[in-house]
Backbone as CSV, one residue per row, in Angstrom:
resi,resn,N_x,N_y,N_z,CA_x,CA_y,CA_z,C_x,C_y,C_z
1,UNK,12.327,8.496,-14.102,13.504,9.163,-13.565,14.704,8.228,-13.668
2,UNK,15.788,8.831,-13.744,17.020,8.097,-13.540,17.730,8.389,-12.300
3,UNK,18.356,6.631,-11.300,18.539,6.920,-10.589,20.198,7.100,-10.180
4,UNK,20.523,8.701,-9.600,21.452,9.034,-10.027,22.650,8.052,-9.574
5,UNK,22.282,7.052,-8.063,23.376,6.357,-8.142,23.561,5.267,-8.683
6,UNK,22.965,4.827,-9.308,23.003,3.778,-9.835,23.160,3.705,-12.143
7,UNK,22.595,4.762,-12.302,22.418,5.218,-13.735,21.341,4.706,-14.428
8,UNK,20.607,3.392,-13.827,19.342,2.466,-14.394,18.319,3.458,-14.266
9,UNK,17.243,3.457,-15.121,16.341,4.199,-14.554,15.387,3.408,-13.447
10,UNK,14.625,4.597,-13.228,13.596,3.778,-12.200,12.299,4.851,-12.110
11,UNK,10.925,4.185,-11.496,10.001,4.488,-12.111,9.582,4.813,-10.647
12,UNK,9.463,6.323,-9.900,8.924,6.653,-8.714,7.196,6.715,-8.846
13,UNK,6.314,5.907,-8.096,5.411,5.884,-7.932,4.523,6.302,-6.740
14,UNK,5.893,6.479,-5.691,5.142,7.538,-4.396,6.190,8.188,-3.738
15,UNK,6.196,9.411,-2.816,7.174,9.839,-2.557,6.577,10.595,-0.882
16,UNK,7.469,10.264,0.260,7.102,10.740,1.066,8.350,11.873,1.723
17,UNK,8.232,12.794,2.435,9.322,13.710,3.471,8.959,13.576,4.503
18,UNK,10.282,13.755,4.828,10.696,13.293,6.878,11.949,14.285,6.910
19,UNK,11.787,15.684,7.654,12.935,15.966,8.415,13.923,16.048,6.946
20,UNK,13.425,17.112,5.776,13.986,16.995,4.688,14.991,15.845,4.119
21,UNK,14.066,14.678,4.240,14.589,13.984,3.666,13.193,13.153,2.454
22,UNK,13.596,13.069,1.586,12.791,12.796,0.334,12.646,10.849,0.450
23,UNK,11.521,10.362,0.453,11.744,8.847,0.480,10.969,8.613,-0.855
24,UNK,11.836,7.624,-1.737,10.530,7.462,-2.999,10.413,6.010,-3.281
25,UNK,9.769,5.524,-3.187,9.661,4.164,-4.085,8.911,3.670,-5.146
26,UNK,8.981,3.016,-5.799,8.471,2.285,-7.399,9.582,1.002,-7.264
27,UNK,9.892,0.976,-9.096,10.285,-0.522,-9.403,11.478,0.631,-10.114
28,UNK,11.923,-0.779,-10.627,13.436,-0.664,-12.013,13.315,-1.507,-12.998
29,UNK,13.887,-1.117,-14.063,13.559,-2.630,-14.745,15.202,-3.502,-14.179
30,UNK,14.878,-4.555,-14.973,15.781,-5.811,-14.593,16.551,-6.057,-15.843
31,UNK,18.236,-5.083,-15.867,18.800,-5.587,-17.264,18.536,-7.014,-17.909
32,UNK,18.618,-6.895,-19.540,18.452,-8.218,-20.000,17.110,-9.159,-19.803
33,UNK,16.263,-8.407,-19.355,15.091,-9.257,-19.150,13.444,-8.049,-19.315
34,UNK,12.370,-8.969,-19.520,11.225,-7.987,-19.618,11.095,-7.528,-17.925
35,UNK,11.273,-8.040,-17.323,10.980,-8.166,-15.519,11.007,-6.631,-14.971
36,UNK,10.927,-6.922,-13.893,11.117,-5.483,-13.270,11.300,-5.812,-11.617
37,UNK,11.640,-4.607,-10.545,11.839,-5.058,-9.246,11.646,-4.182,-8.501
38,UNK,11.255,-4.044,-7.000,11.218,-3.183,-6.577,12.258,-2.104,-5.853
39,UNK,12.199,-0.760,-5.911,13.140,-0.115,-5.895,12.638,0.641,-4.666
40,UNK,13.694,1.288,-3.685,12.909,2.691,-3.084,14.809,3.182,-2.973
41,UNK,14.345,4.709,-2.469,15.640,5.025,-2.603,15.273,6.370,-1.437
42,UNK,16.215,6.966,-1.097,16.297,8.482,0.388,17.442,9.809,-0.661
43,UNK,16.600,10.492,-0.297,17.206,11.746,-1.532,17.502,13.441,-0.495
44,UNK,18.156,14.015,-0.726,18.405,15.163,0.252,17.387,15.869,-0.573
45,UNK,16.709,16.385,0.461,14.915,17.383,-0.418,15.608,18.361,-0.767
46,UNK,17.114,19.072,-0.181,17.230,20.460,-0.675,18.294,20.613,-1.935
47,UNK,19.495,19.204,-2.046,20.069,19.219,-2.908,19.867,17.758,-3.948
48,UNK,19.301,16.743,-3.382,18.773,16.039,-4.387,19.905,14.817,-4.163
49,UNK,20.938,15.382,-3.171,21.671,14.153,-3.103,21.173,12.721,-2.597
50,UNK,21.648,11.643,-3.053,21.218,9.872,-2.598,21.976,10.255,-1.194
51,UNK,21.122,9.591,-0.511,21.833,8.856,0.726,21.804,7.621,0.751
52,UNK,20.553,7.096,0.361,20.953,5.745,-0.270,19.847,4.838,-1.341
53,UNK,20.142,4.054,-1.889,19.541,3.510,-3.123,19.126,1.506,-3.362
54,UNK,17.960,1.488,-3.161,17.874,-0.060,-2.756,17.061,-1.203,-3.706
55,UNK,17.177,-2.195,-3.748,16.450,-2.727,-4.444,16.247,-4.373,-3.639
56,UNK,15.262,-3.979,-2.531,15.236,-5.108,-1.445,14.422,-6.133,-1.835
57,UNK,13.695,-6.572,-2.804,12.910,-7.239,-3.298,13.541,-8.062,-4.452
58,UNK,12.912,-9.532,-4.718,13.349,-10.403,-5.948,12.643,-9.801,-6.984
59,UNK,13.068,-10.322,-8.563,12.811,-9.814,-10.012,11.211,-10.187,-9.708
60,UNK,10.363,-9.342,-10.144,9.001,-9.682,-10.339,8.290,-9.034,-9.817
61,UNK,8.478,-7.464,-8.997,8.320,-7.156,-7.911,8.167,-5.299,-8.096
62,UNK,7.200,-4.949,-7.217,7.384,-3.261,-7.603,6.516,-2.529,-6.193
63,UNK,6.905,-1.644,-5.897,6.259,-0.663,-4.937,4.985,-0.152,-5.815
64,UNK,3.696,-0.167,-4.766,2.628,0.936,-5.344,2.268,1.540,-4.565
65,UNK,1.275,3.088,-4.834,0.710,3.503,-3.850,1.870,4.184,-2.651
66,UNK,1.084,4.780,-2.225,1.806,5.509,-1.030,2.226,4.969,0.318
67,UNK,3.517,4.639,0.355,4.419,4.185,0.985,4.228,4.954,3.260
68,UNK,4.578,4.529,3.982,4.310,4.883,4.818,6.048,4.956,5.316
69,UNK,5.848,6.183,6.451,7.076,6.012,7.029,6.622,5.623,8.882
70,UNK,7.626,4.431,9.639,6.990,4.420,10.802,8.333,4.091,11.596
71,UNK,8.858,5.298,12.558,9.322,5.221,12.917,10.992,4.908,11.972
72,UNK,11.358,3.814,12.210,12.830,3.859,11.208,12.562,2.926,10.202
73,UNK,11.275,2.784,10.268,10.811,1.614,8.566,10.127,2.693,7.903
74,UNK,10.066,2.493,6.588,9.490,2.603,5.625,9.107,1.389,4.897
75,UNK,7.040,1.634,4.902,6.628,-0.110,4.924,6.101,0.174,3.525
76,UNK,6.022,-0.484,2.311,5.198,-0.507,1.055,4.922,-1.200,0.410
77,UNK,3.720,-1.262,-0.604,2.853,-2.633,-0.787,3.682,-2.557,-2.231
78,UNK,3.921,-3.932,-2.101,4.554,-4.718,-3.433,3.236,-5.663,-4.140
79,UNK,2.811,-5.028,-5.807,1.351,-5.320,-5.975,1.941,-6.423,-6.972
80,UNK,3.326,-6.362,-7.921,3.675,-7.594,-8.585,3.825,-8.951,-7.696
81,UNK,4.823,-8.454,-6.610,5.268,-9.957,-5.855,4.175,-10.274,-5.059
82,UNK,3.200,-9.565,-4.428,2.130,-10.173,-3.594,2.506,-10.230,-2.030
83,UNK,3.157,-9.036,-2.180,3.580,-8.718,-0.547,3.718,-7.508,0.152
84,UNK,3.835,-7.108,1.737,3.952,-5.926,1.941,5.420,-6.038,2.485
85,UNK,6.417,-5.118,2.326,7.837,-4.980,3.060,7.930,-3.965,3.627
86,UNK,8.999,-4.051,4.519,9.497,-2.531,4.970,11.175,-2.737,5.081
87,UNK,11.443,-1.995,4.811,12.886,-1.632,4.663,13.427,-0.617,5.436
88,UNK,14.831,-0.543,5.980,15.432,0.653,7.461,15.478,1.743,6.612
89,UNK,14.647,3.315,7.289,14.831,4.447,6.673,16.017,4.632,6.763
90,UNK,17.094,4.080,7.437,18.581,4.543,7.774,19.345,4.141,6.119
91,UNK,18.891,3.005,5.997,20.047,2.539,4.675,19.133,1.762,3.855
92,UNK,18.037,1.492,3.736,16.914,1.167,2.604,17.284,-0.559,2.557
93,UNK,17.699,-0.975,3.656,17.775,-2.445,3.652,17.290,-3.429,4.371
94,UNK,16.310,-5.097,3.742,15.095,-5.349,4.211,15.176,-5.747,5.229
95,UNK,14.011,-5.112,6.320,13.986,-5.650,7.381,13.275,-6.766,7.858
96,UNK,11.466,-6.932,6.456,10.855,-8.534,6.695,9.611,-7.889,5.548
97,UNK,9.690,-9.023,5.390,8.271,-8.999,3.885,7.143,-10.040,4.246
98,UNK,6.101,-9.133,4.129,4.684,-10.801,4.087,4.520,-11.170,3.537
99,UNK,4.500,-12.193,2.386,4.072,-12.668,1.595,2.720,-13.163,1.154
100,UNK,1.436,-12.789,0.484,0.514,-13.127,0.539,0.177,-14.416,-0.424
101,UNK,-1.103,-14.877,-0.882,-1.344,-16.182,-1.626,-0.555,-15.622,-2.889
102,UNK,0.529,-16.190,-3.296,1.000,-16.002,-4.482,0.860,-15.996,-6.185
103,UNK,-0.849,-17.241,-5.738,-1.543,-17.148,-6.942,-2.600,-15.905,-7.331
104,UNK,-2.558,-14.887,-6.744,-3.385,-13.200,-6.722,-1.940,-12.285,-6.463
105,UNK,-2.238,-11.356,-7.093,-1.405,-9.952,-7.473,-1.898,-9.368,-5.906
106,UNK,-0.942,-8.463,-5.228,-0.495,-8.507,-4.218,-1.217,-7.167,-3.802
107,UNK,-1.323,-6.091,-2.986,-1.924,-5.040,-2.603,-1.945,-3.955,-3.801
108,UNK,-3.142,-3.857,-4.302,-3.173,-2.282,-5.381,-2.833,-1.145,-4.663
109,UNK,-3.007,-0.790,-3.349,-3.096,0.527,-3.124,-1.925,0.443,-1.809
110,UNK,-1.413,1.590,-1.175,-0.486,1.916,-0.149,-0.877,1.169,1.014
111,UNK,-0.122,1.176,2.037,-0.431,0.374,3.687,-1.330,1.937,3.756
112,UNK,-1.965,1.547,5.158,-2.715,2.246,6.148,-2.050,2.142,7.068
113,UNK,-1.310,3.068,7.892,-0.784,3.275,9.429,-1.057,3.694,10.795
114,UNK,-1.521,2.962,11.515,-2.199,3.651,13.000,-1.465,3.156,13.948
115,UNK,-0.195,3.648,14.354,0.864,3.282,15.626,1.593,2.106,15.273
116,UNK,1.135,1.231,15.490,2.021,-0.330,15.899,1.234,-1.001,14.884
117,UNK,0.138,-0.752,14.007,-0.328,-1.296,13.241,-0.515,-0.914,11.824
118,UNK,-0.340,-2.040,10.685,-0.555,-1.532,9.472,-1.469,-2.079,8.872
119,UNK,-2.340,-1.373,8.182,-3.924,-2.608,7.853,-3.010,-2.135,6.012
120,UNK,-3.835,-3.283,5.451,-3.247,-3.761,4.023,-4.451,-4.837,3.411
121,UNK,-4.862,-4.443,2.029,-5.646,-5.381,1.184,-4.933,-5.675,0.133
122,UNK,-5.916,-6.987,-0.300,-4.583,-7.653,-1.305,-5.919,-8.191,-2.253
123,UNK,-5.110,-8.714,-3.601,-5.962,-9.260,-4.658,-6.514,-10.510,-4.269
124,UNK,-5.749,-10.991,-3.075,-6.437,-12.916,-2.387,-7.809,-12.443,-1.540
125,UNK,-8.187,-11.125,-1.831,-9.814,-11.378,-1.317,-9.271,-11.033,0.575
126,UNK,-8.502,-10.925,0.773,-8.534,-10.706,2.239,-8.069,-8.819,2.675
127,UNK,-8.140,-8.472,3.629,-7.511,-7.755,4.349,-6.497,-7.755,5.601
128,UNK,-5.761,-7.563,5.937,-4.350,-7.870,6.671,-4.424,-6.712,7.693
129,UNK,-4.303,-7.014,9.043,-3.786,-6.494,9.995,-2.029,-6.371,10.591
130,UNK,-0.938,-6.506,10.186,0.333,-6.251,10.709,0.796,-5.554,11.527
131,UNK,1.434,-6.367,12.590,2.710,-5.572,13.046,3.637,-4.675,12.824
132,UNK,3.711,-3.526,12.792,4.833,-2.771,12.415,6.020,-3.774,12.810
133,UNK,6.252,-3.573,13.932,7.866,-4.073,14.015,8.249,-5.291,12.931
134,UNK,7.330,-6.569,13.089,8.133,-7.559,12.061,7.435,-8.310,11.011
135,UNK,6.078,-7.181,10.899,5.063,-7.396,10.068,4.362,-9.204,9.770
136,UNK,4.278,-9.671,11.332,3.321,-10.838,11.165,2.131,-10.449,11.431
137,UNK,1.225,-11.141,11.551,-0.568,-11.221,11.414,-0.726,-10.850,12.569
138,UNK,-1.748,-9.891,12.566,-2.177,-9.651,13.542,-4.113,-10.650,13.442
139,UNK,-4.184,-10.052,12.388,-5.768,-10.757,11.929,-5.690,-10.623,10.287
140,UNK,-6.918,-11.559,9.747,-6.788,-11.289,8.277,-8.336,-11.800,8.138
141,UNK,-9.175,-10.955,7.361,-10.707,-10.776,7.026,-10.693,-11.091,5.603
142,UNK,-11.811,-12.328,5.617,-11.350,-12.653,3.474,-12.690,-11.644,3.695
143,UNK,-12.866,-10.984,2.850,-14.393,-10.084,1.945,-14.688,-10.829,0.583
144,UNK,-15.937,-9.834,-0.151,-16.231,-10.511,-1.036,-15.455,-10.898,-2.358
145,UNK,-14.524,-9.839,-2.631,-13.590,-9.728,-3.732,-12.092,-9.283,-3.352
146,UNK,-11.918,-9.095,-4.765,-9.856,-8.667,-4.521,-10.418,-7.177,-4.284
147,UNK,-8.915,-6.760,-3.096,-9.452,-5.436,-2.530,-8.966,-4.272,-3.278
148,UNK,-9.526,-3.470,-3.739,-9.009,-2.284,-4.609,-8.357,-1.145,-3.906
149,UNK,-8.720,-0.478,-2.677,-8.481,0.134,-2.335,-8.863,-0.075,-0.557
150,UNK,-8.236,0.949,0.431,-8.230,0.717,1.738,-8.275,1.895,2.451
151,UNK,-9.017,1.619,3.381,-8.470,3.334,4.422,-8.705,3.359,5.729
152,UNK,-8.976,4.545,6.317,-9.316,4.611,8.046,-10.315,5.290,8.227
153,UNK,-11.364,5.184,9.415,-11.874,6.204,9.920,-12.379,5.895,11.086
154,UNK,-11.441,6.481,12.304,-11.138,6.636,13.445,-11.259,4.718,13.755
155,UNK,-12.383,4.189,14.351,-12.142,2.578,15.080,-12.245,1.442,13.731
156,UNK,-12.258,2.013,12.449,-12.303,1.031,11.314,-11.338,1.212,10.635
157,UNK,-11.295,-0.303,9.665,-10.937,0.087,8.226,-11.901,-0.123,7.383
158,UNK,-11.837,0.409,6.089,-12.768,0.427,5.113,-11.670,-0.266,4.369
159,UNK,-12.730,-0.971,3.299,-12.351,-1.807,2.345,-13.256,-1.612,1.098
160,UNK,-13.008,-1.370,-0.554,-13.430,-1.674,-1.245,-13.359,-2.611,-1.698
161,UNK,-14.426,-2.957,-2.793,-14.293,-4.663,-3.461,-15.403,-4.103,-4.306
162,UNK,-15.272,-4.376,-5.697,-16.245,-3.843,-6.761,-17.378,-3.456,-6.484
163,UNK,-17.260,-2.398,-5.973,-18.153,-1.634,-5.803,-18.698,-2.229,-4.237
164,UNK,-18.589,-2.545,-3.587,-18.827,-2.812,-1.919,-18.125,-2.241,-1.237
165,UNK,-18.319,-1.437,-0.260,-17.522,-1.093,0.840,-17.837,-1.720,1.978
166,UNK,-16.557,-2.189,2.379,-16.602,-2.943,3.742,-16.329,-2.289,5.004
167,UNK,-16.435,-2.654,5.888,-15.824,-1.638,7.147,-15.658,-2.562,8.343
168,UNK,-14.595,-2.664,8.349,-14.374,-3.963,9.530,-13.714,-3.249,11.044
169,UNK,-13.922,-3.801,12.064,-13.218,-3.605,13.331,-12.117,-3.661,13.107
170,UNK,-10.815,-2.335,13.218,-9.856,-2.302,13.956,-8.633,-3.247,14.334
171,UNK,-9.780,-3.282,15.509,-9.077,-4.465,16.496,-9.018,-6.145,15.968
172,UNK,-10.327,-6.283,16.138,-10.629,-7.613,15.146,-10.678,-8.519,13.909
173,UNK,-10.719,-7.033,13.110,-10.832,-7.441,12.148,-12.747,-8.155,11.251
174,UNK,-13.272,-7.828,12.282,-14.895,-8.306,12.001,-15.187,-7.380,11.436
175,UNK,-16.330,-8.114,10.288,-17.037,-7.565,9.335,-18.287,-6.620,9.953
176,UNK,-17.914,-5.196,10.094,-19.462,-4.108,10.477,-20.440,-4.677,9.673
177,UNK,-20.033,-3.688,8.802,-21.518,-3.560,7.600,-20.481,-3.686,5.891
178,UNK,-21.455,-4.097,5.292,-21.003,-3.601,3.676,-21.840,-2.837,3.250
179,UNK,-21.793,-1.782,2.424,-22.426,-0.735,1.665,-22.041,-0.878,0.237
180,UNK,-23.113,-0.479,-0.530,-22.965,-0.132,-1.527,-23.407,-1.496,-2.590
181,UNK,-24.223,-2.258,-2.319,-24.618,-3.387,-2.725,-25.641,-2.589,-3.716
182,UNK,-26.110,-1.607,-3.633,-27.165,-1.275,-4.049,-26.548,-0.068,-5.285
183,UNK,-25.453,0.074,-5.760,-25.067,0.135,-6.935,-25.174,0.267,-8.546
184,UNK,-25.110,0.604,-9.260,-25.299,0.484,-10.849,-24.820,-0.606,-11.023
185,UNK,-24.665,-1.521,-11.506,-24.678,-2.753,-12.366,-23.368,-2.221,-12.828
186,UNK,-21.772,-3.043,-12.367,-20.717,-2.241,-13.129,-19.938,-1.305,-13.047
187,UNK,-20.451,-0.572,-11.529,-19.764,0.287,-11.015,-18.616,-0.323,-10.220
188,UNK,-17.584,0.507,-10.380,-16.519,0.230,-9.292,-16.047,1.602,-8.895
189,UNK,-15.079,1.164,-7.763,-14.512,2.495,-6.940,-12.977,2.716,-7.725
190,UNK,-12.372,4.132,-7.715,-11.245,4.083,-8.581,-10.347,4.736,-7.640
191,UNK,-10.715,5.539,-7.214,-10.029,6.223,-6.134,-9.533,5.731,-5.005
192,UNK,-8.695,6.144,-4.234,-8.496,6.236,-2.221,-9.959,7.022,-1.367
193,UNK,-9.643,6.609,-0.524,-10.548,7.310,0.501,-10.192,9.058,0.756
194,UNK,-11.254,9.852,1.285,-11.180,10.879,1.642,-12.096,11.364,2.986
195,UNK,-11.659,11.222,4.179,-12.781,11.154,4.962,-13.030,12.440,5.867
196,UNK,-13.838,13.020,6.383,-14.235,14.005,7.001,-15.347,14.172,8.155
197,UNK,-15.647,13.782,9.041,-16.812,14.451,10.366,-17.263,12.720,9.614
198,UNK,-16.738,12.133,10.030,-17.403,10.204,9.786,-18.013,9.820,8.838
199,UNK,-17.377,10.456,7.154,-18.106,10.556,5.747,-17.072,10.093,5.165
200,UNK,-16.694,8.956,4.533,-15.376,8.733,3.695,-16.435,8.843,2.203
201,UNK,-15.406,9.457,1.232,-16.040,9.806,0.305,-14.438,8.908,-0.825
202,UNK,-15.648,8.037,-1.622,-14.756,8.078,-2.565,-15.311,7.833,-3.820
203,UNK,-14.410,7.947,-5.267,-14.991,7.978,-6.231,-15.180,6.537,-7.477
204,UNK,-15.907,6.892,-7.835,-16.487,5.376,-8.512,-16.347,5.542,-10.065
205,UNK,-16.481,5.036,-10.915,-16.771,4.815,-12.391,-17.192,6.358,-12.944
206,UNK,-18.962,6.241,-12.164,-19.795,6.871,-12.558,-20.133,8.156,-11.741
207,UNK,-20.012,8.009,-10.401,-20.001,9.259,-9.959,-19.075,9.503,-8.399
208,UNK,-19.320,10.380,-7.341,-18.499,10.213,-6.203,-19.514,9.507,-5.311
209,UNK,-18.990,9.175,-4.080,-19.980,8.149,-3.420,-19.664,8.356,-1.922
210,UNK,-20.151,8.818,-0.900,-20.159,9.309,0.511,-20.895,7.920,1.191
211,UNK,-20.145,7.277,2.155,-20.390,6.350,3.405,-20.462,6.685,4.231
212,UNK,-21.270,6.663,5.766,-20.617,6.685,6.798,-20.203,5.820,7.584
213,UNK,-18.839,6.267,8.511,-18.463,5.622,8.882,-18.029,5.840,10.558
């Protein structure tokens, strides 16, 4: 897409509504250079007008995954720079970024949101508990691998890691159980979570795959 206030294009990779208002974020590229950065921008859902257009992140940097709205942030995982941010739904400008180990690529998949808290996995092998308000640590769980994907179901989070599902406390952040050790040789998970009556179901390589949780 091109973004209309600005004329650069930019590359929407998730898009949420609030109270007809359109929130999208991805990256842009970075004139004059191969680089790219992260972008999000607020759009009128009925006429398409900007309200406003941002690019709160340094060159190297991109929104993935589905973005959360909480309260007057909008928080989203930056998988180039290796961080999670949130930026004011009022004017798309940063309010605080985490920065994770900088030598691993940063969260593949969207935050998880439950009130005052945002759970988040990253390629450094850990999982992240945050603060909404100024997104410091609440707790952080290393697992066995870089985390592919993340989710909820009701007092957990789930965590993938090639083909393992993890499921840690909430609150703590402690390791329940892992599943899925018992696997094809090579399988991995590709999908998000989908959960229902304490069954997160998600899909793998080779076929779909039901946990409980």
């Amino acid at each position: 897409m091109v973004s209309s206030a600005t004329g650069l294009r930019a590359i929407g990779v998730g898009v949420v509504e609030r109270n007809d208002t359109l929130f999208v974020a991805g990256f842009r590229g970075v004139p004059g250079t191969r680089f790219r950065k992260a972008w999000v921008a607020a759009y009128n859902a009925r006429t398409g007008a900007v309200f406003w257009d941002s690019e709160p992140l340094p060159d190297r940097t991109g929104a993935i995954g589905r973005h959360v709205l909480a309260g007057d942030l909008l928080i989203f995982s930056d998988f180039e720079g290796g961080s999670v941010a949130a930026v004011s739904a009022r004017s798309g400008e940063l309010v605080w970024r985490m920065v994770m180990d900088r030598y691993y690529v940063g969260p593949p998949s969207g935050p998880q949101l439950d009130g005052r808290v945002v759970y988040i996995g990253a390629g450094d092998v850990n999982v992240y508990a945050l603060r909404v308000a100024d997104g410091s640590v609440i707790w952080r769980r290393e697992i066995g691998g870089a985390v592919d994907n993340i989710g909820q179901c009701g007092n957990y989070v789930m965590a993938a890691s090639t083909g393992v599902q993890y499921l840690l406390s909430k609150r703590t952040g402690a390791i329940i159980t892992d599943q899925g050790r018992d696997l094809p040789e090579n399988e991995y998970f590709l999908s998000g979570y989908a959960v229902s009556n304490g069954i997160a179901a998600v899909s793998g390589k080779d076929a779909i795959y039901g946990f409980r949780c």
